[in-house]
Steps between C-alpha positions, in 0.01 A plus 500: 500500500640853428307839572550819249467825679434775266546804627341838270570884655219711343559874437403686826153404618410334270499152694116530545398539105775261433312217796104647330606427111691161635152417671293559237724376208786299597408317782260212356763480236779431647336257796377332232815438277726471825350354733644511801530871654651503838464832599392849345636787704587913489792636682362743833865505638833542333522540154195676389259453172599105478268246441652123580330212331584108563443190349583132526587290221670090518809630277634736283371337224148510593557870602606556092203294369288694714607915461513363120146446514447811697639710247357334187143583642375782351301626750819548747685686266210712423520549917872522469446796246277691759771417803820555358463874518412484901907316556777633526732185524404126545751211655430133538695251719436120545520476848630089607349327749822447823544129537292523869220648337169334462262731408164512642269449183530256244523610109149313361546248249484645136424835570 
């Protein structure tokens, strides 16, 4: 199991339209052609304007399979057309599991 964390800094405030057009457009999307979201969350301290998005996938190569997918639908990139303009940088990281670590929910079959 690996987790991506993708992290996207808006332009100042703009967190809240970003979270309202990712509601209304994204969301269903992207739980649908991923699958597995493990968390959804905006920045209060620290680093301001960042929204922080995770997701579980078996491997790397269902990760690919997957965001292909994702950005072969043309719905999401009509989304990613309206988004795109709220960012002002994106990262990703594929966080590893430490050997000790079980975690607490199980990835579903298939999904």
């Amino acid at each position: 199991m690996i987790v991506e964390q993708r992290t996207y800094t808006t332009h100042p405030g703009q967190w809240r339209a970003y979270l309202a057009l990712y509601e209304a457009k994204g969301l269903a999307i992207q739980q649908r052609i991923l699958g597995r979201m493990v968390g959804y969350y905006h920045c209060d301290i620290g680093e301001m304007n960042q929204i922080v998005h995770l997701w579980a996938y078996e491997d790397l190569n269902e990760r690919s399979q997957r965001r292909g997918q994702l950005l072969a639908d043309p719905d999401f990139r009509a989304y990613v057309h309206e988004m795109l303009p709220l960012l002002q940088k994106q990262e990703s990281r594929i966080l590893v599991p430490a050997p000790f670590f079980q975690p607490q929910w199980q990835l579903p079959a298939g999904q």
